[in-house]
PDB file of N, CA, C, O and CB in Angstrom:
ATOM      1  N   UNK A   1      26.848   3.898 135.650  1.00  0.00           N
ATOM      2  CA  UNK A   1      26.236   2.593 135.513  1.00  0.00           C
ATOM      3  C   UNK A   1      27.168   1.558 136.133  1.00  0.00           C
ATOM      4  O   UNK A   1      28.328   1.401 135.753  1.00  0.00           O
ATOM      5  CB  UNK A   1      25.939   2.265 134.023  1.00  0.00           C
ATOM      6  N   UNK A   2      26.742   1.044 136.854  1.00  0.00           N
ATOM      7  CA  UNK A   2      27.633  -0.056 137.449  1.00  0.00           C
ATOM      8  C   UNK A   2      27.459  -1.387 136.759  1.00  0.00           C
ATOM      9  O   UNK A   2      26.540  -1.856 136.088  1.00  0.00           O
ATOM     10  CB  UNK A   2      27.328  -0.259 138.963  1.00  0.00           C
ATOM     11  N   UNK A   3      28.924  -1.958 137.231  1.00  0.00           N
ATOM     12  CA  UNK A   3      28.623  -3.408 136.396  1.00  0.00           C
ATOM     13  C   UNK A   3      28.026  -4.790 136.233  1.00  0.00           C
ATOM     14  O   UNK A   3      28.305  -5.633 137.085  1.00  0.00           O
ATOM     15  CB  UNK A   3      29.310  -3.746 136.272  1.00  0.00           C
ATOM     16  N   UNK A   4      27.520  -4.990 135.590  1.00  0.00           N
ATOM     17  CA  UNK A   4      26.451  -6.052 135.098  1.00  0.00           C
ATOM     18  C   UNK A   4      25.887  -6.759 133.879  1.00  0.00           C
ATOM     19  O   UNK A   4      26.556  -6.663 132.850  1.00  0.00           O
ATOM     20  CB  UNK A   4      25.597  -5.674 135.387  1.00  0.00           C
ATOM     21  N   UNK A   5      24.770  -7.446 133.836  1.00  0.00           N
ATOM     22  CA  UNK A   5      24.755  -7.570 132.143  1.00  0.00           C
ATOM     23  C   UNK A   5      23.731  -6.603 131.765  1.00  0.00           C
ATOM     24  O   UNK A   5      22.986  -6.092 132.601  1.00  0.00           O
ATOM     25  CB  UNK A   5      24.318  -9.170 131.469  1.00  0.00           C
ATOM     26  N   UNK A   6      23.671  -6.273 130.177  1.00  0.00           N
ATOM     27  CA  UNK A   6      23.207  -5.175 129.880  1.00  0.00           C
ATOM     28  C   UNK A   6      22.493  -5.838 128.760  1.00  0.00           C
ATOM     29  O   UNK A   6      23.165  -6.752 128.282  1.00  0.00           O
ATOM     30  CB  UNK A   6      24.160  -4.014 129.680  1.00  0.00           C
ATOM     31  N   UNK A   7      21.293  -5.655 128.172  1.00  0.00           N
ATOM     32  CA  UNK A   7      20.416  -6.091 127.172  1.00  0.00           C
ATOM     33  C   UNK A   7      20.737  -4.912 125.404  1.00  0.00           C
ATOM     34  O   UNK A   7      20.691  -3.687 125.296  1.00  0.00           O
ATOM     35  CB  UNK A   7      18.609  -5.886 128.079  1.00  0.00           C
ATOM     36  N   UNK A   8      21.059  -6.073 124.246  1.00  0.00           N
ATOM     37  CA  UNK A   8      21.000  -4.521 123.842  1.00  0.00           C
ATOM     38  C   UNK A   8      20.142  -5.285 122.325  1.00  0.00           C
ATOM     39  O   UNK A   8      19.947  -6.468 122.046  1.00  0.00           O
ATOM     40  CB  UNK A   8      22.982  -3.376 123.631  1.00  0.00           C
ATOM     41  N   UNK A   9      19.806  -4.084 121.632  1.00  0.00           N
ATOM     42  CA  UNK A   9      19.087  -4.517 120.902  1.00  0.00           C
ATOM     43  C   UNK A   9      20.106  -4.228 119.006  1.00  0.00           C
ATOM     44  O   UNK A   9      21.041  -3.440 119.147  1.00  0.00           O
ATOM     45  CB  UNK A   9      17.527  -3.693 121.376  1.00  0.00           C
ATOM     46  N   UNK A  10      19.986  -4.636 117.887  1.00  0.00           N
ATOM     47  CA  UNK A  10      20.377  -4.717 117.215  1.00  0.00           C
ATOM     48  C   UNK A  10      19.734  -4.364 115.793  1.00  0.00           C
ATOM     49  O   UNK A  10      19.340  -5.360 115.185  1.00  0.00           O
ATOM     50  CB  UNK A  10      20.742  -5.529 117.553  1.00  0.00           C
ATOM     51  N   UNK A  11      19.559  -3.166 115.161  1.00  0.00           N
ATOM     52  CA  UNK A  11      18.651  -2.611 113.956  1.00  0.00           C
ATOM     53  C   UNK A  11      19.740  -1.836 113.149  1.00  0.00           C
ATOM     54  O   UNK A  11      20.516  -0.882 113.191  1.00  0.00           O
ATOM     55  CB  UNK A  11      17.264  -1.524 114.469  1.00  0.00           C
ATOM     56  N   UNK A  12      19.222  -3.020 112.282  1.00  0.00           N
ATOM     57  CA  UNK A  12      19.763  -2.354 110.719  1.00  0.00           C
ATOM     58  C   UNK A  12      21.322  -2.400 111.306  1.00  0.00           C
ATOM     59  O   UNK A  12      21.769  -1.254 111.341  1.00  0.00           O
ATOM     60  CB  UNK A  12      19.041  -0.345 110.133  1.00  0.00           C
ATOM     61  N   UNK A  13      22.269  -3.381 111.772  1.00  0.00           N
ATOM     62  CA  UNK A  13      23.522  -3.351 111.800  1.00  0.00           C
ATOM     63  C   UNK A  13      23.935  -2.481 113.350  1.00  0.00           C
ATOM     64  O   UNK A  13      25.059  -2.659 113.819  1.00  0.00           O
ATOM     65  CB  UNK A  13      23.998  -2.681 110.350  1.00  0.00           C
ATOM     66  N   UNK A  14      23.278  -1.868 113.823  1.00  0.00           N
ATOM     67  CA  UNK A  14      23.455  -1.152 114.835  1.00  0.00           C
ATOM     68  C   UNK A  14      23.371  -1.553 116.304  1.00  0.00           C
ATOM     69  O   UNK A  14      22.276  -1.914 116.737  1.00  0.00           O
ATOM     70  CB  UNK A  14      22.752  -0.327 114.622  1.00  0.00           C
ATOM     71  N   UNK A  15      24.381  -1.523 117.065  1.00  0.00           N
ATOM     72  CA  UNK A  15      23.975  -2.068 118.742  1.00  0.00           C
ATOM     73  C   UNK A  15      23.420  -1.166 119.543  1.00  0.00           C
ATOM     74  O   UNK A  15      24.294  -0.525 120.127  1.00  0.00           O
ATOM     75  CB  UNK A  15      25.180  -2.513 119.650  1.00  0.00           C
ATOM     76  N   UNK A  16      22.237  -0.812 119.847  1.00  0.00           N
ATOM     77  CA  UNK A  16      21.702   0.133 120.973  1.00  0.00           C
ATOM     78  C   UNK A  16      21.283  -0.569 122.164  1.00  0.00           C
ATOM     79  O   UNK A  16      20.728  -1.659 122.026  1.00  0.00           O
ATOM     80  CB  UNK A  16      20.508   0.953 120.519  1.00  0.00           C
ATOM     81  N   UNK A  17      21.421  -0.223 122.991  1.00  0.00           N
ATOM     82  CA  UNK A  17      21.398  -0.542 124.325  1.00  0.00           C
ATOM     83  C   UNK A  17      20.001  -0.349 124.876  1.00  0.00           C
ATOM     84  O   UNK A  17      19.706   0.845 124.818  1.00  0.00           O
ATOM     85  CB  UNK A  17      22.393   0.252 125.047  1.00  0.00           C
ATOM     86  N   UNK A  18      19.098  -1.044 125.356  1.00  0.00           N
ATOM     87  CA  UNK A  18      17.665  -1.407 125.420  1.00  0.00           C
ATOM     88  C   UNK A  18      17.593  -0.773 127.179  1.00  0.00           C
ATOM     89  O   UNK A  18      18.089  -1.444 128.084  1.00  0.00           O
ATOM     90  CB  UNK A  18      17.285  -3.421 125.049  1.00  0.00           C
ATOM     91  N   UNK A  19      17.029   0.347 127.404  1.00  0.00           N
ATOM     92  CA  UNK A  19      16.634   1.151 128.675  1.00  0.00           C
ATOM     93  C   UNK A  19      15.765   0.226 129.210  1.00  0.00           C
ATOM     94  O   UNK A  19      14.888  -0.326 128.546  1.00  0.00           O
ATOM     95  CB  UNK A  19      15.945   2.628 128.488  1.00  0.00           C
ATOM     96  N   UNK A  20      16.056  -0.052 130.884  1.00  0.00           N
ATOM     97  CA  UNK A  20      15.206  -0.985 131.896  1.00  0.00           C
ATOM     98  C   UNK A  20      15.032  -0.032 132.924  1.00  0.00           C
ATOM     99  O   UNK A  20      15.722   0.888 133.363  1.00  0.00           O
ATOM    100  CB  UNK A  20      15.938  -2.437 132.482  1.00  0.00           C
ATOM    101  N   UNK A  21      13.807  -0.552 133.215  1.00  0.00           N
ATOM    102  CA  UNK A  21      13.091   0.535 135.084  1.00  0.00           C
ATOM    103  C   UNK A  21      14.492  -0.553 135.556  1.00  0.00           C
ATOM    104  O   UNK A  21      15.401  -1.210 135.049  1.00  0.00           O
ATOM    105  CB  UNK A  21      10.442   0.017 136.324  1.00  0.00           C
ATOM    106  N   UNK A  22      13.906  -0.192 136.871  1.00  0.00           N
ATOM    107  CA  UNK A  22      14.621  -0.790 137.657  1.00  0.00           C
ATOM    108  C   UNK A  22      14.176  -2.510 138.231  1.00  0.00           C
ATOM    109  O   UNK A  22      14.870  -3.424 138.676  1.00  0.00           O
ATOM    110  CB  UNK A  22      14.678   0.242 138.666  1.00  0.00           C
ATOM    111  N   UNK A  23      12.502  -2.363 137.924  1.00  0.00           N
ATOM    112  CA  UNK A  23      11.912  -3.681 138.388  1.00  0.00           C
ATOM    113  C   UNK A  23      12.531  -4.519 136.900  1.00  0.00           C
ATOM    114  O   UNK A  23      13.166  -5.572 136.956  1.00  0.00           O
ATOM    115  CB  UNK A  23       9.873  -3.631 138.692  1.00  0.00           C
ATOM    116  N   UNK A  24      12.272  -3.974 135.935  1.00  0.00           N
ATOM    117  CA  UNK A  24      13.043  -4.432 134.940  1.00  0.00           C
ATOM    118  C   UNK A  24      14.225  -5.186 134.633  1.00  0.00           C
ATOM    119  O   UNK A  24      14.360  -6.277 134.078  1.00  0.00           O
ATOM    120  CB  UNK A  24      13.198  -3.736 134.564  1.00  0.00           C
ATOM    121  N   UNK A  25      15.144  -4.284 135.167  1.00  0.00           N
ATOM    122  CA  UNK A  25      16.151  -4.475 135.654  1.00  0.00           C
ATOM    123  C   UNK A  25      16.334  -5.993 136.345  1.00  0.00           C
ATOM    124  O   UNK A  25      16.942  -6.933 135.834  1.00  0.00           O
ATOM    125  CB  UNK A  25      16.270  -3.410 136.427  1.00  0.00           C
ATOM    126  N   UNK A  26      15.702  -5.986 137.539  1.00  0.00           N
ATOM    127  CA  UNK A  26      15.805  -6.755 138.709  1.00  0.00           C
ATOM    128  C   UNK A  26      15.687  -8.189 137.609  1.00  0.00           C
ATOM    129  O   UNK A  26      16.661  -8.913 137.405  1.00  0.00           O
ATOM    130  CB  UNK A  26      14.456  -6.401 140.108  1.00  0.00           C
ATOM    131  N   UNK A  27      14.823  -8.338 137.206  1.00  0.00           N
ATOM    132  CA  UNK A  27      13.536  -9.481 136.872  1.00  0.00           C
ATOM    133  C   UNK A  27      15.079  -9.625 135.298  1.00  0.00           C
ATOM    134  O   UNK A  27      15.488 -10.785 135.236  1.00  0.00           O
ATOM    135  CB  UNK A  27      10.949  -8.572 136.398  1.00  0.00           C
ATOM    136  N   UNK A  28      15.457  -9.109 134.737  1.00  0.00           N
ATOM    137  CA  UNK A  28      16.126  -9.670 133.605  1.00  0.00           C
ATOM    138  C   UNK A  28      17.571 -10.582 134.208  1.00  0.00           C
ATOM    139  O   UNK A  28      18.080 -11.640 133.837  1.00  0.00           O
ATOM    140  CB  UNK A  28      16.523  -8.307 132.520  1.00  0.00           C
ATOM    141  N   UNK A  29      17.988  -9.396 135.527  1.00  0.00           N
ATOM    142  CA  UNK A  29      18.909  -9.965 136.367  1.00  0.00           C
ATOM    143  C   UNK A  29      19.024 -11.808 136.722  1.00  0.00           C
ATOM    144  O   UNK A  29      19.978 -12.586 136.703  1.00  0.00           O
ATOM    145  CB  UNK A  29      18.585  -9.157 137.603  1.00  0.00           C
ATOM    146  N   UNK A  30      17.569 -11.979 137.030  1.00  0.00           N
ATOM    147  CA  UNK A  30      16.919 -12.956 137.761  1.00  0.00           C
ATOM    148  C   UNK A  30      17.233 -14.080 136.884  1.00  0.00           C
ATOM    149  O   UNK A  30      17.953 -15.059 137.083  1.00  0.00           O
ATOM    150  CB  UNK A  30      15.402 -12.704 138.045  1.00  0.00           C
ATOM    151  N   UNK A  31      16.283 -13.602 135.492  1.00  0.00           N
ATOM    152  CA  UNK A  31      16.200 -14.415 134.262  1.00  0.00           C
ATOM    153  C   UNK A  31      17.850 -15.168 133.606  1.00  0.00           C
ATOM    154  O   UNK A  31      18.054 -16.219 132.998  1.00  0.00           O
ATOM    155  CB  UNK A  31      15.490 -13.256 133.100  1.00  0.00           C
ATOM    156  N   UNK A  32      18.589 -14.308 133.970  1.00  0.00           N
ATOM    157  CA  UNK A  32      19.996 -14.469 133.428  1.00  0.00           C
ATOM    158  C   UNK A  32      20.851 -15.151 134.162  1.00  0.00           C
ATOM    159  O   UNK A  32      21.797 -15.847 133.791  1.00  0.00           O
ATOM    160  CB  UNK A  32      20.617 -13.321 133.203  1.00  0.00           C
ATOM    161  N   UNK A  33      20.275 -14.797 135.760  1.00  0.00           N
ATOM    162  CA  UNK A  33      20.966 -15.891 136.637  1.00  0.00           C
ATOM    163  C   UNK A  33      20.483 -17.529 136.589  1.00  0.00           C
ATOM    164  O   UNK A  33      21.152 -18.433 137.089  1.00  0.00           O
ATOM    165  CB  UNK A  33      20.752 -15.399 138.129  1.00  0.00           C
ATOM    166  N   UNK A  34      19.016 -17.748 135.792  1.00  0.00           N
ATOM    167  CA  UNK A  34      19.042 -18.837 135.672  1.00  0.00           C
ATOM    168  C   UNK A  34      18.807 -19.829 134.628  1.00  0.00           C
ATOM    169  O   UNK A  34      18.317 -20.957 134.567  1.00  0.00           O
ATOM    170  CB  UNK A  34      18.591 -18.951 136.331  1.00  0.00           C
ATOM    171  N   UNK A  35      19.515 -18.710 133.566  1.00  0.00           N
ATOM    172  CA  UNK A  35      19.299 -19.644 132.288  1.00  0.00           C
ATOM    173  C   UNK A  35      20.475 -20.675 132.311  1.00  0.00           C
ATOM    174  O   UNK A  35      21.467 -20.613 133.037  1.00  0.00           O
ATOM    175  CB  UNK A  35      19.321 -18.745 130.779  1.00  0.00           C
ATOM    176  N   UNK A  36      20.168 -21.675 131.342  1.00  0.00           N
ATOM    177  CA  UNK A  36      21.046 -22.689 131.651  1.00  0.00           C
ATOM    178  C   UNK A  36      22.017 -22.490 130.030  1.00  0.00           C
ATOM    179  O   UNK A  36      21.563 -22.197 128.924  1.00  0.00           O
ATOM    180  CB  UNK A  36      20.099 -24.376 132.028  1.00  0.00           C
ATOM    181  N   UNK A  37      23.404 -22.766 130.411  1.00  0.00           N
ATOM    182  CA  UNK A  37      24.332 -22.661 129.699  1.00  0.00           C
ATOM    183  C   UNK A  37      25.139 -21.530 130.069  1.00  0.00           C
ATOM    184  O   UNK A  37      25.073 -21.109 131.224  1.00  0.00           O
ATOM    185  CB  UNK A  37      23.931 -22.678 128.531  1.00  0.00           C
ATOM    186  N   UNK A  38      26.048 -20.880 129.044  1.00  0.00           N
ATOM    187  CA  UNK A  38      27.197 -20.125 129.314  1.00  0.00           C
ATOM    188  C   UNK A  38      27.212 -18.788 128.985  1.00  0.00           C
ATOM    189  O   UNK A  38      27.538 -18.611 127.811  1.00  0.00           O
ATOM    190  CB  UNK A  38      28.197 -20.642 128.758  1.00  0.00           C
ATOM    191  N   UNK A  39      27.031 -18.026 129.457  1.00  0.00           N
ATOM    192  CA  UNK A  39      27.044 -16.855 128.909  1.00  0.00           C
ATOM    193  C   UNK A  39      28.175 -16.187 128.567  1.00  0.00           C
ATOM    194  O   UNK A  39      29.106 -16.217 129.372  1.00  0.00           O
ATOM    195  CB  UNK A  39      26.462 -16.193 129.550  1.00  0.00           C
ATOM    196  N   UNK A  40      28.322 -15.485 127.366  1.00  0.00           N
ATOM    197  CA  UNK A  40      30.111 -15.246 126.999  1.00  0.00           C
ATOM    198  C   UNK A  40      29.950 -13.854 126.750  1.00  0.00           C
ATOM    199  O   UNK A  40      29.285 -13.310 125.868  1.00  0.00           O
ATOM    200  CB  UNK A  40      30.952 -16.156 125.450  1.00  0.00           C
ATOM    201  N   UNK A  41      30.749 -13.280 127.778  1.00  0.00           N
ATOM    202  CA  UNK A  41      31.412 -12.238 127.736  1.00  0.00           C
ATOM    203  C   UNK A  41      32.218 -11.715 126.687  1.00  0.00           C
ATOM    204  O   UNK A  41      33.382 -12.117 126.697  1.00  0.00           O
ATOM    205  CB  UNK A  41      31.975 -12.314 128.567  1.00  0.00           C
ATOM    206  N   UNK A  42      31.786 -10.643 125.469  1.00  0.00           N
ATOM    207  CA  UNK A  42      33.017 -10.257 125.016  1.00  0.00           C
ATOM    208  C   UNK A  42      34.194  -9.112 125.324  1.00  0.00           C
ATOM    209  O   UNK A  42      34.104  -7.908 125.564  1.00  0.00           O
ATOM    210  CB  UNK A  42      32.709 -10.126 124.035  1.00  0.00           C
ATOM    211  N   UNK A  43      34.999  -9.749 125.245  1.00  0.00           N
ATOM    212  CA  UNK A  43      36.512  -9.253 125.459  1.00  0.00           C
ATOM    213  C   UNK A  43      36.739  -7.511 124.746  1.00  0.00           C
ATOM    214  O   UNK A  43      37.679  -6.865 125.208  1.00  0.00           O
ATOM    215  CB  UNK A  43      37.672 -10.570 124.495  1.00  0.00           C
ATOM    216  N   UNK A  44      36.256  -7.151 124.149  1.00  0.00           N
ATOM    217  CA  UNK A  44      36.370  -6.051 123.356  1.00  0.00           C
ATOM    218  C   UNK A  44      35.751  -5.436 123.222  1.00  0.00           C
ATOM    219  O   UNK A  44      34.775  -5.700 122.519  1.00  0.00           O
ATOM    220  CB  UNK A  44      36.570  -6.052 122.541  1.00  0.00           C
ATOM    221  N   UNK A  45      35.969  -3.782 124.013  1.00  0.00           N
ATOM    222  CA  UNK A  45      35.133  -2.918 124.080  1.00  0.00           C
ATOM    223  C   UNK A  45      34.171  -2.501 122.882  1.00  0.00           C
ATOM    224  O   UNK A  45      34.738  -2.195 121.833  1.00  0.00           O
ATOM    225  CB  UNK A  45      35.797  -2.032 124.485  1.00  0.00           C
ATOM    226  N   UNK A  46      33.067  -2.463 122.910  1.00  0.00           N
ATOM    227  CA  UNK A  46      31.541  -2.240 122.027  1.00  0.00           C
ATOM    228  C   UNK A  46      31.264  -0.878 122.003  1.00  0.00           C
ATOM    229  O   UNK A  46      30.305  -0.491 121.334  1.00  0.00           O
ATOM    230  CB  UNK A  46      30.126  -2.970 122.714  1.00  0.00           C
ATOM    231  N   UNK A  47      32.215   0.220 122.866  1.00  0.00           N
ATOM    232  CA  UNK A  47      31.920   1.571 122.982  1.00  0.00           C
ATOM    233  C   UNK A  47      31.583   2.034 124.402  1.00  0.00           C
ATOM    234  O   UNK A  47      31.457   1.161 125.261  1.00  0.00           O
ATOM    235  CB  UNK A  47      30.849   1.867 122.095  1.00  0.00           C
ATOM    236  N   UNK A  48      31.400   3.517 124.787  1.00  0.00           N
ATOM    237  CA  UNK A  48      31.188   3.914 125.772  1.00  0.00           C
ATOM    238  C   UNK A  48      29.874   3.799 126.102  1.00  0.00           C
ATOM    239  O   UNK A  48      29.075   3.901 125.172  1.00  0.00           O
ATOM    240  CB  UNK A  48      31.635   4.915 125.835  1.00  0.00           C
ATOM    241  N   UNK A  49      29.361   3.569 127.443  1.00  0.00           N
ATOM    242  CA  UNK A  49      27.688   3.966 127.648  1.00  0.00           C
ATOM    243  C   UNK A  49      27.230   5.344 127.828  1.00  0.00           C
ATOM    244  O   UNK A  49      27.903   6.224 128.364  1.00  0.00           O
ATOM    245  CB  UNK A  49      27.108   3.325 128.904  1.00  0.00           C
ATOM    246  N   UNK A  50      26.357   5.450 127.477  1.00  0.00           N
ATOM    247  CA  UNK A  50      25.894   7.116 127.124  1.00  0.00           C
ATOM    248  C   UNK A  50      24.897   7.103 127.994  1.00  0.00           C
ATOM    249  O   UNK A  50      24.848   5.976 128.489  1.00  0.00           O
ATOM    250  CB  UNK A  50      25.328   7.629 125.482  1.00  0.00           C
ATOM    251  N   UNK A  51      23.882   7.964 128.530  1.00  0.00           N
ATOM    252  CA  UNK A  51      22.647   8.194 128.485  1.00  0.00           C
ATOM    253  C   UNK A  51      21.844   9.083 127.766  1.00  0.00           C
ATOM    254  O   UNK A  51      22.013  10.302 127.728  1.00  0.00           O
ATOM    255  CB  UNK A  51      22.454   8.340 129.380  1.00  0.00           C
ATOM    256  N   UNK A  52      20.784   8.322 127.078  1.00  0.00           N
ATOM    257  CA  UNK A  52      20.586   9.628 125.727  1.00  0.00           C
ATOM    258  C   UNK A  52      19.298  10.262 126.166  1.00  0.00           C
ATOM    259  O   UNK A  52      18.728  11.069 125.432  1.00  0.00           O
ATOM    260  CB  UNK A  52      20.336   8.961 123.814  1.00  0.00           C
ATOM    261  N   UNK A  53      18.822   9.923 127.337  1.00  0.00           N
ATOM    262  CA  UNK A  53      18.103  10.579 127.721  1.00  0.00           C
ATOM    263  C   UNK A  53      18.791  12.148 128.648  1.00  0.00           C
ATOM    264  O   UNK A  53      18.219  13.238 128.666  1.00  0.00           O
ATOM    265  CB  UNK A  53      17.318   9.562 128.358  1.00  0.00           C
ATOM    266  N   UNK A  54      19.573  11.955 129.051  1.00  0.00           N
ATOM    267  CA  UNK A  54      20.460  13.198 129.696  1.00  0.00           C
ATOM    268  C   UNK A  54      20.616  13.834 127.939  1.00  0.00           C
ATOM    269  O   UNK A  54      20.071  14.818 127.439  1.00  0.00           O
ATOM    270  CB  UNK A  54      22.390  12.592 130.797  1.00  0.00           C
ATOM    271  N   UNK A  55      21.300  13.118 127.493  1.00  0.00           N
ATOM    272  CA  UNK A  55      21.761  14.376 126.398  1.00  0.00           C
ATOM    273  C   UNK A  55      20.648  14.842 125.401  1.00  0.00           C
ATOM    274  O   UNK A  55      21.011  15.712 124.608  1.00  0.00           O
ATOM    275  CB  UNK A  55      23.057  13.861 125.374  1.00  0.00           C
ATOM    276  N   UNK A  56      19.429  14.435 125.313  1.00  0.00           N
ATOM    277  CA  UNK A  56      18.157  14.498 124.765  1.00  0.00           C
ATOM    278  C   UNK A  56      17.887  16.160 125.732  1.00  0.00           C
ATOM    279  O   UNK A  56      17.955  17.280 125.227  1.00  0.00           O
ATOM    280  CB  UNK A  56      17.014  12.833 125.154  1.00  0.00           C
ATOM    281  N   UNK A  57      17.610  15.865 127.067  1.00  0.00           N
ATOM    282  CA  UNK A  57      17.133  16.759 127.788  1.00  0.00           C
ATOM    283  C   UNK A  57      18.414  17.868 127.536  1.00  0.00           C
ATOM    284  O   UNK A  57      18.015  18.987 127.215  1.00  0.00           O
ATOM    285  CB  UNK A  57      16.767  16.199 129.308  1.00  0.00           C
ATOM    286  N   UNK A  58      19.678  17.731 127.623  1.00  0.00           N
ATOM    287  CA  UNK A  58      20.443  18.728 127.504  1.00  0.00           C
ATOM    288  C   UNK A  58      19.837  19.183 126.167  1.00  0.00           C
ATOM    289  O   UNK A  58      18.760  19.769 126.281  1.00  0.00           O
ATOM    290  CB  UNK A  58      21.950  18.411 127.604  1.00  0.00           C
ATOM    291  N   UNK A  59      20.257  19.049 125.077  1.00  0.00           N
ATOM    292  CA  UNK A  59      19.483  19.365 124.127  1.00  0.00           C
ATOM    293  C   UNK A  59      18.801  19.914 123.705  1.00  0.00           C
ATOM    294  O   UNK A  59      19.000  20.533 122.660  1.00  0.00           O
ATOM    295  CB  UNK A  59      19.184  19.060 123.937  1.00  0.00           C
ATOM    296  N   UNK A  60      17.156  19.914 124.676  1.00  0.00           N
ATOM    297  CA  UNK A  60      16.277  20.591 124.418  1.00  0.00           C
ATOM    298  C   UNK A  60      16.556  21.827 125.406  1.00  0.00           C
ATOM    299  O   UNK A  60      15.933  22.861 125.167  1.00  0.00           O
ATOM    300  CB  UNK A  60      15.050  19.842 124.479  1.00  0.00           C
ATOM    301  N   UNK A  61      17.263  21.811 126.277  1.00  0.00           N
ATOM    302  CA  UNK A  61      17.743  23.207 127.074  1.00  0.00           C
ATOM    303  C   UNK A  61      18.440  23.923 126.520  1.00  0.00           C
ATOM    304  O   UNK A  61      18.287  25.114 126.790  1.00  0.00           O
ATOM    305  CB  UNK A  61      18.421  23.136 128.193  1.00  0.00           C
ATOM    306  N   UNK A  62      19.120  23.688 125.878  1.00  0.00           N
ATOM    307  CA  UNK A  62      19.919  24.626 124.561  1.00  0.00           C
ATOM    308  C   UNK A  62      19.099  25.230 123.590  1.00  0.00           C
ATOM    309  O   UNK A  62      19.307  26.301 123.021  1.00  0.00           O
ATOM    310  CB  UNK A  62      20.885  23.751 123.607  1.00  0.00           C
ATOM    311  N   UNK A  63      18.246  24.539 123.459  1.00  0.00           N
ATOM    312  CA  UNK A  63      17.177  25.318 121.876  1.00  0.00           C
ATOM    313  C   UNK A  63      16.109  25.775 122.836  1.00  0.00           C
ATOM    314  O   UNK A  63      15.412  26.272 121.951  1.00  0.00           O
ATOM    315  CB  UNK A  63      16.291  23.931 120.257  1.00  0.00           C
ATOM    316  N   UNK A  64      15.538  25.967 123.744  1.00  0.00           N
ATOM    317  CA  UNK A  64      14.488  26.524 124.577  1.00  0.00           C
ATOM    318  C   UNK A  64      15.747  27.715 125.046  1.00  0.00           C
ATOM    319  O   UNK A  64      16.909  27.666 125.449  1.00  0.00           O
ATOM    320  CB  UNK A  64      13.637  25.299 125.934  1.00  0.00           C
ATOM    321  N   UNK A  65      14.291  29.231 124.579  1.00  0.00           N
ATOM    322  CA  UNK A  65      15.185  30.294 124.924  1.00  0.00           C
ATOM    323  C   UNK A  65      14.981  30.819 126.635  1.00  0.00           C
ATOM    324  O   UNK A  65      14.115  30.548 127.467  1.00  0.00           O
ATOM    325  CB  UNK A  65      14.849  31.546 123.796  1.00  0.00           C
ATOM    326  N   UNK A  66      16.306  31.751 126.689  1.00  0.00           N
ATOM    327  CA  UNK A  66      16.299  31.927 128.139  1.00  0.00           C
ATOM    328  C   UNK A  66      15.210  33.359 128.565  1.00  0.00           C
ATOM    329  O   UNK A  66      14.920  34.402 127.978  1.00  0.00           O
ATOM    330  CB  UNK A  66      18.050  32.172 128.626  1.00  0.00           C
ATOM    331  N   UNK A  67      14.954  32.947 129.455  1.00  0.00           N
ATOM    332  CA  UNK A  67      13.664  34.133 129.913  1.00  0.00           C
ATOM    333  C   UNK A  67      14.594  34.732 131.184  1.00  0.00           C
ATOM    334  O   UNK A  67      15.202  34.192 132.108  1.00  0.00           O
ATOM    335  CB  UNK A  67      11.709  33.280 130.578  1.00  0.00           C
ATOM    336  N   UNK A  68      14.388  36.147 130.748  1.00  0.00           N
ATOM    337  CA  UNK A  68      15.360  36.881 131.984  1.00  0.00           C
ATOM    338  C   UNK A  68      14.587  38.135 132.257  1.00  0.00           C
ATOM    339  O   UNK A  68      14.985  38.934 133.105  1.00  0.00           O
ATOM    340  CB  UNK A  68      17.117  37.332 131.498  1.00  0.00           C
TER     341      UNK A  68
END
């Protein structure tokens, strides 16, 4: 994932990170470049980014048996 701003969402105490297409993407990009005021960066890492769709699919390749 390269760097940028990232949308995340917040349940029950928890920060998850809100998945964008790419037009998605583009268009929140857009939105952020022109809101007015400051946007603040925090200083302190929030954790690693994952993709839980990779490890979802790994996942289900592990419990699906092998045909040989």
């Amino acid at each position: 994932m390269k760097d940028g701003l990232v949308l995340f969402y917040i349940k029950d105490e928890v920060i998850l990170p809100v998945a964008l297409t790419e037009e998605q993407n583009q268009t929140f990009e857009m939105l952020m470049s022109i809101m007015p005021g400051t946007i603040t960066v925090v200083d302190k890492p929030q954790g690693r980014a994952i993709n839980l769709t990779d490890q979802l699919n790994a996942s289900k390749q592990k419990k699906s048996p092998s045909v040989h």
